[in-house]
N, CA, C and O atoms as a GROMACS GRO file, in nm:
protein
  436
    1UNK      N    1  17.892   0.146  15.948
    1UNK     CA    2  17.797   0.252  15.923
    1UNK      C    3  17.680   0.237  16.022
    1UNK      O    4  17.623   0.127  16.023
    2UNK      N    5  17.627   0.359  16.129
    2UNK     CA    6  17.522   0.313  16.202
    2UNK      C    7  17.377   0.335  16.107
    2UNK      O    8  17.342   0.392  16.003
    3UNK      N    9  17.320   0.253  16.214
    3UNK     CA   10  17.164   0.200  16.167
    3UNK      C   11  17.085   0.330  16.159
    3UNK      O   12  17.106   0.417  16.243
    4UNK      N   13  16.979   0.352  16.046
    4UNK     CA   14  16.940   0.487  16.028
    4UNK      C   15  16.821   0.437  16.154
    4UNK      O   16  16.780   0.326  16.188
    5UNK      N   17  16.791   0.568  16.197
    5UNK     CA   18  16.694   0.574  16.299
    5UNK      C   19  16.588   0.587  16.199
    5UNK      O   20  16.592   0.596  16.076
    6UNK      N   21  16.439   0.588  16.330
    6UNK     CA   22  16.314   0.554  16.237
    6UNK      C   23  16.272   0.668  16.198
    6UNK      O   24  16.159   0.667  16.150
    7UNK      N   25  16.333   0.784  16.204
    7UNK     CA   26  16.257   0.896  16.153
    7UNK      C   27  16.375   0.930  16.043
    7UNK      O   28  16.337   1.021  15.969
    8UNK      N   29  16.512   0.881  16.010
    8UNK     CA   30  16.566   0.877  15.905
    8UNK      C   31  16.490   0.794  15.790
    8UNK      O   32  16.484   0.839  15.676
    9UNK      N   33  16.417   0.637  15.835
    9UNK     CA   34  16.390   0.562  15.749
    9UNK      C   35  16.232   0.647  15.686
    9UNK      O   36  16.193   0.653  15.569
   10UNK      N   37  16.162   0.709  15.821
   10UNK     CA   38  16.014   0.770  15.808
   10UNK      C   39  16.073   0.876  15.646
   10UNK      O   40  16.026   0.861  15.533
   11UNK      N   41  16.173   0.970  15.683
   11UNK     CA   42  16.249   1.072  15.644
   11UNK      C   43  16.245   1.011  15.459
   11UNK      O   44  16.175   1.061  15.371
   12UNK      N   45  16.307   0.937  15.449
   12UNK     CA   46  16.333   0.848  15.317
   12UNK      C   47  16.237   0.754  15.290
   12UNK      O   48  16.277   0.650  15.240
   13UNK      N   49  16.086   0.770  15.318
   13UNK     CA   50  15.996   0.666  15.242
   13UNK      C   51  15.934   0.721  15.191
   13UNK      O   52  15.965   0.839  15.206
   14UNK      N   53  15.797   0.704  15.089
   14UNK     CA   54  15.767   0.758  14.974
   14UNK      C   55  15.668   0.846  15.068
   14UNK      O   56  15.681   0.963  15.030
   15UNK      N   57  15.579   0.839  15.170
   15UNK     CA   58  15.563   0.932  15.281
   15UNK      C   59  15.616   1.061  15.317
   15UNK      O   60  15.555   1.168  15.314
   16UNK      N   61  15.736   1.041  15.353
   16UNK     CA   62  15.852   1.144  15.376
   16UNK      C   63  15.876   1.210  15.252
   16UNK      O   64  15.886   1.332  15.261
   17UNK      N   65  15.889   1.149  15.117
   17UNK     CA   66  15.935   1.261  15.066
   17UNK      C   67  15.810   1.345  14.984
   17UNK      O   68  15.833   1.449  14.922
   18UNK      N   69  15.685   1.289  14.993
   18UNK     CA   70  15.601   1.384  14.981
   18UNK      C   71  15.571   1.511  15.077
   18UNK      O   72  15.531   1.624  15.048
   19UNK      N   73  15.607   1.448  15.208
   19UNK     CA   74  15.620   1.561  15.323
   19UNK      C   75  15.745   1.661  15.321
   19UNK      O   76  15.733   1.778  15.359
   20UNK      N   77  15.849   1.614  15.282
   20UNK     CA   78  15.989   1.698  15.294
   20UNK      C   79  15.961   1.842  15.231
   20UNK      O   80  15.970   1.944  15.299
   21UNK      N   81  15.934   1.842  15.127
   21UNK     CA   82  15.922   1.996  15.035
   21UNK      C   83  15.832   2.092  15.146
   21UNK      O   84  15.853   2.212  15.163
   22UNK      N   85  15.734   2.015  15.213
   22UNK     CA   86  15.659   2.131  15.300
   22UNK      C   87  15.764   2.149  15.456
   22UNK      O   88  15.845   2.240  15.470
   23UNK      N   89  15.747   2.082  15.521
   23UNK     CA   90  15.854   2.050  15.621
   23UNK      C   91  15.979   2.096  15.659
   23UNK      O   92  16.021   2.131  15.769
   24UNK      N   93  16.056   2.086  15.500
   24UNK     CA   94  16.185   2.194  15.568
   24UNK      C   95  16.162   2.320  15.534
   24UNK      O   96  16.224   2.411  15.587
   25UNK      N   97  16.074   2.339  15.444
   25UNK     CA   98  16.020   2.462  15.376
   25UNK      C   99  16.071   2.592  15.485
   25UNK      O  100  16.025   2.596  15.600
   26UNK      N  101  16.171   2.697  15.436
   26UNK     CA  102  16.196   2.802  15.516
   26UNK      C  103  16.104   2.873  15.561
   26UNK      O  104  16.120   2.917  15.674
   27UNK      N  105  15.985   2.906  15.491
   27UNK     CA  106  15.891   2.991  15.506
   27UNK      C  107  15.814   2.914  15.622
   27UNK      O  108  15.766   2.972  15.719
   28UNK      N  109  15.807   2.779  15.600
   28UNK     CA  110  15.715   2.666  15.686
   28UNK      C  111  15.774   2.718  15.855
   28UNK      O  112  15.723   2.776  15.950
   29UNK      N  113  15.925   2.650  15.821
   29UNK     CA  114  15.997   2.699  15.955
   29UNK      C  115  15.952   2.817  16.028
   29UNK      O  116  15.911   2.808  16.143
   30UNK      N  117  15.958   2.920  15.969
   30UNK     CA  118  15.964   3.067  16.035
   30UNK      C  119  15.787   3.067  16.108
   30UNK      O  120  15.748   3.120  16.212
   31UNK      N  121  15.725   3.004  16.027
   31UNK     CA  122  15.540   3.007  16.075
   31UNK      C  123  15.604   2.953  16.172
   31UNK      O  124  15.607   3.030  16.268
   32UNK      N  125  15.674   2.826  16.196
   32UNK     CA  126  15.641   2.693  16.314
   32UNK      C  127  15.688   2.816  16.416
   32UNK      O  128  15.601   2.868  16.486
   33UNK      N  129  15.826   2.864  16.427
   33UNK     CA  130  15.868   2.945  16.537
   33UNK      C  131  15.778   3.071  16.551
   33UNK      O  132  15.789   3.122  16.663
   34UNK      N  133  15.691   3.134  16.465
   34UNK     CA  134  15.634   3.242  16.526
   34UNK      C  135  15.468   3.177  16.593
   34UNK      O  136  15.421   3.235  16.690
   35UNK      N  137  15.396   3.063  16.534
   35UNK     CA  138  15.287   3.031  16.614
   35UNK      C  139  15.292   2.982  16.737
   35UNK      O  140  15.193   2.966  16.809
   36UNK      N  141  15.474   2.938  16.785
   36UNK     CA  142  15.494   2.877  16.916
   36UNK      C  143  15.478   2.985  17.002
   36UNK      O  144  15.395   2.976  17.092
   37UNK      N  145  15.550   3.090  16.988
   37UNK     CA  146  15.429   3.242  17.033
   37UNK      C  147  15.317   3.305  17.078
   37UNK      O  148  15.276   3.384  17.162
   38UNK      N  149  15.284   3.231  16.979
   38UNK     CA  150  15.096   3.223  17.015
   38UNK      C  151  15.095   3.137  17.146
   38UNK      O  152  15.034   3.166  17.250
   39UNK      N  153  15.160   3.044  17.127
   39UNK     CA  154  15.068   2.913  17.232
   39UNK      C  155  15.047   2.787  17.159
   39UNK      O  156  14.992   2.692  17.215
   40UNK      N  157  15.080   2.782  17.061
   40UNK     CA  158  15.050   2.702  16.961
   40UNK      C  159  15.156   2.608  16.907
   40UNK      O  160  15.231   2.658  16.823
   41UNK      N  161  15.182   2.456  16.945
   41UNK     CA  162  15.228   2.382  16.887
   41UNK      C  163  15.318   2.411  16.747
   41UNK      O  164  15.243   2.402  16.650
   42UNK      N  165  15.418   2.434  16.721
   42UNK     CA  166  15.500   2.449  16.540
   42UNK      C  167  15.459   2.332  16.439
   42UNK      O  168  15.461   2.343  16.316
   43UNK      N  169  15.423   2.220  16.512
   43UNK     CA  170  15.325   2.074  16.418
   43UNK      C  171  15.181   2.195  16.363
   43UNK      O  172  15.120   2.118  16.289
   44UNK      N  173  15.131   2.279  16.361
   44UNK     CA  174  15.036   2.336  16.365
   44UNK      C  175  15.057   2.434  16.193
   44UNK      O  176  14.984   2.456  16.096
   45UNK      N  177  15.162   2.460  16.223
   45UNK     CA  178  15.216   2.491  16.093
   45UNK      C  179  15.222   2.405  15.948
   45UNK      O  180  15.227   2.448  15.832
   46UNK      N  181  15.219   2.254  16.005
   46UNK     CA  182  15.226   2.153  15.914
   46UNK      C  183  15.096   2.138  15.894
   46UNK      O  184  15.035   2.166  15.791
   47UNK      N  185  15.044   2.087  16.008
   47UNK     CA  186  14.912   2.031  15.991
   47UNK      C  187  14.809   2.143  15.895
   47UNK      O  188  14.710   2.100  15.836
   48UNK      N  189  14.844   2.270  15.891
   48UNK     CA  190  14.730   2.359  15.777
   48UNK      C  191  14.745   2.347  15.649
   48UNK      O  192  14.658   2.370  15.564
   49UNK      N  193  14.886   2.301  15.624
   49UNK     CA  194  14.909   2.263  15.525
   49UNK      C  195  14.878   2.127  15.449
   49UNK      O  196  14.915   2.126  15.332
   50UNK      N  197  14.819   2.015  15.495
   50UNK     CA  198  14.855   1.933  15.465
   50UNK      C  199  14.722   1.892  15.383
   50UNK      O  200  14.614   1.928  15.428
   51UNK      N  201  14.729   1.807  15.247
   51UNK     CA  202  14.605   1.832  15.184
   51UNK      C  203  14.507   1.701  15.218
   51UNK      O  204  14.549   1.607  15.285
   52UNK      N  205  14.376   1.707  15.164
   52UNK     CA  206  14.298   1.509  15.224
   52UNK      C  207  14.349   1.421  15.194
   52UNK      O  208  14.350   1.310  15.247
   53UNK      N  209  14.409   1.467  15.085
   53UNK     CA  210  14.456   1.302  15.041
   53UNK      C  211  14.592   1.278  15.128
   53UNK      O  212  14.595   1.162  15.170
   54UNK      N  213  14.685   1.340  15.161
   54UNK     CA  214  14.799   1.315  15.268
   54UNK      C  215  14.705   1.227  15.354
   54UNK      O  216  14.682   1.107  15.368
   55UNK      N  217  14.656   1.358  15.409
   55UNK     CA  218  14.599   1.307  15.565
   55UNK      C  219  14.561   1.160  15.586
   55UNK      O  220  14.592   1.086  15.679
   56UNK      N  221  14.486   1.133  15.479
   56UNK     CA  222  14.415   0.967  15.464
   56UNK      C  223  14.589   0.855  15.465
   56UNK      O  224  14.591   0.738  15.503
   57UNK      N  225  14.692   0.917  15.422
   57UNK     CA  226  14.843   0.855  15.442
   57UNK      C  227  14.883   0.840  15.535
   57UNK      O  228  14.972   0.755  15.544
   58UNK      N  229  14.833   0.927  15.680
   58UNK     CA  230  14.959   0.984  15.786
   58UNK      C  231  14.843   0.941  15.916
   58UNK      O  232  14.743   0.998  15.959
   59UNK      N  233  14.929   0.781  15.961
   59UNK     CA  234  14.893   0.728  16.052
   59UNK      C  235  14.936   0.767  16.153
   59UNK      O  236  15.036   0.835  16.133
   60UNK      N  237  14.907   0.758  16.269
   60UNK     CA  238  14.998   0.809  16.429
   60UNK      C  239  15.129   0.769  16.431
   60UNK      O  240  15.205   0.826  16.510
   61UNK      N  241  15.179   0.670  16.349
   61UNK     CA  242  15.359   0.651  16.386
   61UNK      C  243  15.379   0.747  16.300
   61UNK      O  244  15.488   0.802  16.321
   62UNK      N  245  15.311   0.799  16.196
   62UNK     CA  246  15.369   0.938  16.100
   62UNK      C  247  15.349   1.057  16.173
   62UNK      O  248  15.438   1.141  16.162
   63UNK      N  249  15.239   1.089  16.258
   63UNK     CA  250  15.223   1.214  16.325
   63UNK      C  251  15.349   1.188  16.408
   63UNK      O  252  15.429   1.281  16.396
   64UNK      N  253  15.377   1.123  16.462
   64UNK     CA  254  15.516   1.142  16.582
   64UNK      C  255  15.644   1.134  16.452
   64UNK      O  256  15.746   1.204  16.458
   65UNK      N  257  15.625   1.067  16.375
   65UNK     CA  258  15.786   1.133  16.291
   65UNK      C  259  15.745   1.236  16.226
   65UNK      O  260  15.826   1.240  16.134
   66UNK      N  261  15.679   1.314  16.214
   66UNK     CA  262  15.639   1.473  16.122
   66UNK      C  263  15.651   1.569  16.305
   66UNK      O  264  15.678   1.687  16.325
   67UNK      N  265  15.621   1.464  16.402
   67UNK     CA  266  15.653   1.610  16.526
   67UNK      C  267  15.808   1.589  16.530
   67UNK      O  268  15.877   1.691  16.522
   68UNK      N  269  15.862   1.482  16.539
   68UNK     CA  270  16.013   1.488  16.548
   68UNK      C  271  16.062   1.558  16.432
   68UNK      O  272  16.143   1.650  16.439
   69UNK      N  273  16.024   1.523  16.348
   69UNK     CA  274  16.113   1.569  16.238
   69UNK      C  275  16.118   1.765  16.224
   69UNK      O  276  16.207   1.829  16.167
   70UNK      N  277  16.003   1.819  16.292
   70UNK     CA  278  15.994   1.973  16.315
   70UNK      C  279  16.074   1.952  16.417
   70UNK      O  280  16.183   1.985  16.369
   71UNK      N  281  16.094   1.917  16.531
   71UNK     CA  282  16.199   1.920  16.610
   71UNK      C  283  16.320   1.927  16.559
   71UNK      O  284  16.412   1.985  16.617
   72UNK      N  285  16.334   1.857  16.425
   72UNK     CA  286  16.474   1.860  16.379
   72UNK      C  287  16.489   1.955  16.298
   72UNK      O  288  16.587   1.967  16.224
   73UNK      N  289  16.402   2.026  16.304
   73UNK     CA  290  16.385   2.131  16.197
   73UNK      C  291  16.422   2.298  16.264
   73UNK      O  292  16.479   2.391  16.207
   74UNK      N  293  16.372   2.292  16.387
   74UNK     CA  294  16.367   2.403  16.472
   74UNK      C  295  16.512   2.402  16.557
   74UNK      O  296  16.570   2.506  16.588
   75UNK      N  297  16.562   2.260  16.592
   75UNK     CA  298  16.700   2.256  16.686
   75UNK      C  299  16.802   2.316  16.634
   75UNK      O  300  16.885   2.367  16.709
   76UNK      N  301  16.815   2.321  16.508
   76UNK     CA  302  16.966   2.434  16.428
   76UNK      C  303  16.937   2.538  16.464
   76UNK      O  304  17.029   2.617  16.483
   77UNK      N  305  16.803   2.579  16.486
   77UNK     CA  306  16.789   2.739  16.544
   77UNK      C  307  16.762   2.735  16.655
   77UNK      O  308  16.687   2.826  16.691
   78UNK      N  309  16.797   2.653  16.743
   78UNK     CA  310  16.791   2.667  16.863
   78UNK      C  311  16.703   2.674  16.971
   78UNK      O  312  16.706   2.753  17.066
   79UNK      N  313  16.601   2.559  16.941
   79UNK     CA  314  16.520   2.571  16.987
   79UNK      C  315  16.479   2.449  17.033
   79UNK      O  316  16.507   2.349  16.968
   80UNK      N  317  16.391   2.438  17.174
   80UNK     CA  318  16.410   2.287  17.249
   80UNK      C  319  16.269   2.241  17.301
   80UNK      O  320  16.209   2.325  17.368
   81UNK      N  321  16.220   2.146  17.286
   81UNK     CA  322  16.120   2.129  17.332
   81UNK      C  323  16.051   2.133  17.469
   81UNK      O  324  16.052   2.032  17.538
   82UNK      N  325  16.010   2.209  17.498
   82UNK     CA  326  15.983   2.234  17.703
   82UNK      C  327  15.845   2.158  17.693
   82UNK      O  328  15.774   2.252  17.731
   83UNK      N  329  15.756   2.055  17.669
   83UNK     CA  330  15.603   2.022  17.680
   83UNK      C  331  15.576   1.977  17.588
   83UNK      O  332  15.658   1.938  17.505
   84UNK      N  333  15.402   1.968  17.574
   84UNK     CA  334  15.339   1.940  17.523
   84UNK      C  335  15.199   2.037  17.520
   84UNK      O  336  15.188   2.134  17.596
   85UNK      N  337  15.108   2.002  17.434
   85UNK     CA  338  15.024   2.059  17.485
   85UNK      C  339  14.874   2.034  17.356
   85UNK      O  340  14.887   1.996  17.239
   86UNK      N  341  14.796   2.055  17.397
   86UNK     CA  342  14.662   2.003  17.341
   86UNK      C  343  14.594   1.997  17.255
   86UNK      O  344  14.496   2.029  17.322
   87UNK      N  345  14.547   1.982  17.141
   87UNK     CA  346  14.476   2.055  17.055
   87UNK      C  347  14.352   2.026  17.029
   87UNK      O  348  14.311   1.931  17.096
   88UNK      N  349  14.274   2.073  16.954
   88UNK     CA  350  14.137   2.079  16.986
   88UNK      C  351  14.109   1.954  16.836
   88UNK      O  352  14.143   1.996  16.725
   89UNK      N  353  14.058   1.830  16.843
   89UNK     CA  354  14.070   1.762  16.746
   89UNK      C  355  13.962   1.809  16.595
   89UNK      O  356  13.966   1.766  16.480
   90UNK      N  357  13.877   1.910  16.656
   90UNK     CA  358  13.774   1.917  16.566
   90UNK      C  359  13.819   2.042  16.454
   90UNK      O  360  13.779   2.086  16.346
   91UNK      N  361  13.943   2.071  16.564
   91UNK     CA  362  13.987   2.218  16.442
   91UNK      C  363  14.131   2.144  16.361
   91UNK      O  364  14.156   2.142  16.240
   92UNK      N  365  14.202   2.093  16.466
   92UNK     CA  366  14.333   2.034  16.390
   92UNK      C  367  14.386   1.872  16.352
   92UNK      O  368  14.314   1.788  16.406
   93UNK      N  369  14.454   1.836  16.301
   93UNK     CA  370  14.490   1.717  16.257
   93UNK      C  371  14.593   1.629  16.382
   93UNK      O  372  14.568   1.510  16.397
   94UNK      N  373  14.663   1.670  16.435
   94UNK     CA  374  14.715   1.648  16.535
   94UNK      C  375  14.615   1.672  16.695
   94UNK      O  376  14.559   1.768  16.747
   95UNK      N  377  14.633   1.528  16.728
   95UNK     CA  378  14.568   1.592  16.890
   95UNK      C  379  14.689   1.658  16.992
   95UNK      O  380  14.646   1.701  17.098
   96UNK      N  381  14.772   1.664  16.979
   96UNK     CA  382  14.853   1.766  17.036
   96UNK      C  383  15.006   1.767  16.976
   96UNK      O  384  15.042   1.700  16.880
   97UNK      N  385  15.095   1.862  17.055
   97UNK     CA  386  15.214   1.914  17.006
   97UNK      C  387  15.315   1.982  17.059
   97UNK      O  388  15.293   2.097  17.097
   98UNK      N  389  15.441   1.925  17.071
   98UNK     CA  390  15.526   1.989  17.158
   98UNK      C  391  15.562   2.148  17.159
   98UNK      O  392  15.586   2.199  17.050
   99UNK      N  393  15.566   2.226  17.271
   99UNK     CA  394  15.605   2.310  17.225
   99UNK      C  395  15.747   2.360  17.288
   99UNK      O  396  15.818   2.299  17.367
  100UNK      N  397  15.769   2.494  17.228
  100UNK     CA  398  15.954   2.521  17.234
  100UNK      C  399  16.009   2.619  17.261
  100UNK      O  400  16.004   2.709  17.178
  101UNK      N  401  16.075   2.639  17.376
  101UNK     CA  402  16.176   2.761  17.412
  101UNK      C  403  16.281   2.753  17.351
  101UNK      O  404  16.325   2.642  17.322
  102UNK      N  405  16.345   2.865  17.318
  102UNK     CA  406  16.463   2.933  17.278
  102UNK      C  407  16.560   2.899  17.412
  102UNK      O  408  16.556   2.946  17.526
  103UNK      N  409  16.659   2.789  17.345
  103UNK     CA  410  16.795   2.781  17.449
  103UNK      C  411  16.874   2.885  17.497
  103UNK      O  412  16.944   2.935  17.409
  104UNK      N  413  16.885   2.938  17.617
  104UNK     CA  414  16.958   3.023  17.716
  104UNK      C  415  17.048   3.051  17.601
  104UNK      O  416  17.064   3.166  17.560
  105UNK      N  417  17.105   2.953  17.550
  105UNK     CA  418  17.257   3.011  17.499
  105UNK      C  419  17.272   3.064  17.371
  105UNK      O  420  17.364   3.128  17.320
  106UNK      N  421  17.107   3.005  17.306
  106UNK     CA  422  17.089   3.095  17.194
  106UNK      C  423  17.036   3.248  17.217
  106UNK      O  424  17.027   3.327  17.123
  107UNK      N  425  17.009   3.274  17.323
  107UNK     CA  426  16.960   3.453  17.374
  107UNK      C  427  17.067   3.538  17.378
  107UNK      O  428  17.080   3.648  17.324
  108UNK      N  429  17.150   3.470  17.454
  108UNK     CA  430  17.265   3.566  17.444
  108UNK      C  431  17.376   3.564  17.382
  108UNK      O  432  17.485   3.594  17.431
  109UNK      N  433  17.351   3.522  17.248
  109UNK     CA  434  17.408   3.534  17.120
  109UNK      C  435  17.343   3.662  17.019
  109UNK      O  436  17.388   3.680  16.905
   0.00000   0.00000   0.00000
């Protein structure tokens, strides 16, 4: 059986599953892909959501498994990370956030 990776183990700790219900959240999803639109990071979608008391939980090895884990969230629909890009720390929780084009091969489907 292979070794769970660290955003499987992030995925399954008492962390993760307070985050999961928002995270795969369909409605969550559809914000992440329409604010990448904007210009705007899909972590951006999480981060409005997330309440003080999380936040005081979610150290920087959690901000990079909550950006991967939207990555894993957005790739079934086809979507890939091209960057990064900045955020303003005084408005958001994340100092920045990848953002994502639509794969060639998902367009012309």
């Amino acid at each position: 059986m292979p070794h769970p990776t660290a955003l499987e183990n992030f995925k399954n700790s008492p962390l993760g599953g307070k985050l999961r219900p928002l995270i795969e959240d369909e409605a969550v999803i559809d914000e992440m892909i329409v604010i990448n639109g904007y210009r705007l990071p899909p972590v951006c979608a999480v981060a409005k959501r997330l309440t003080d008391e999380l936040k005081r939980e979610i150290d920087d090895t959690a901000k990079q498994n909550i950006g991967a884990w939207v990555a894993d969230m957005l790739a079934p629909r086809g979507w890939v990370p091209s960057g990064k890009r900045r955020l303003d720390p005084r408005r958001w929780f994340f100092s920045s956030g990848a953002m994502y084009v639509l794969r060639a091969s998902r367009l012309a489907a």
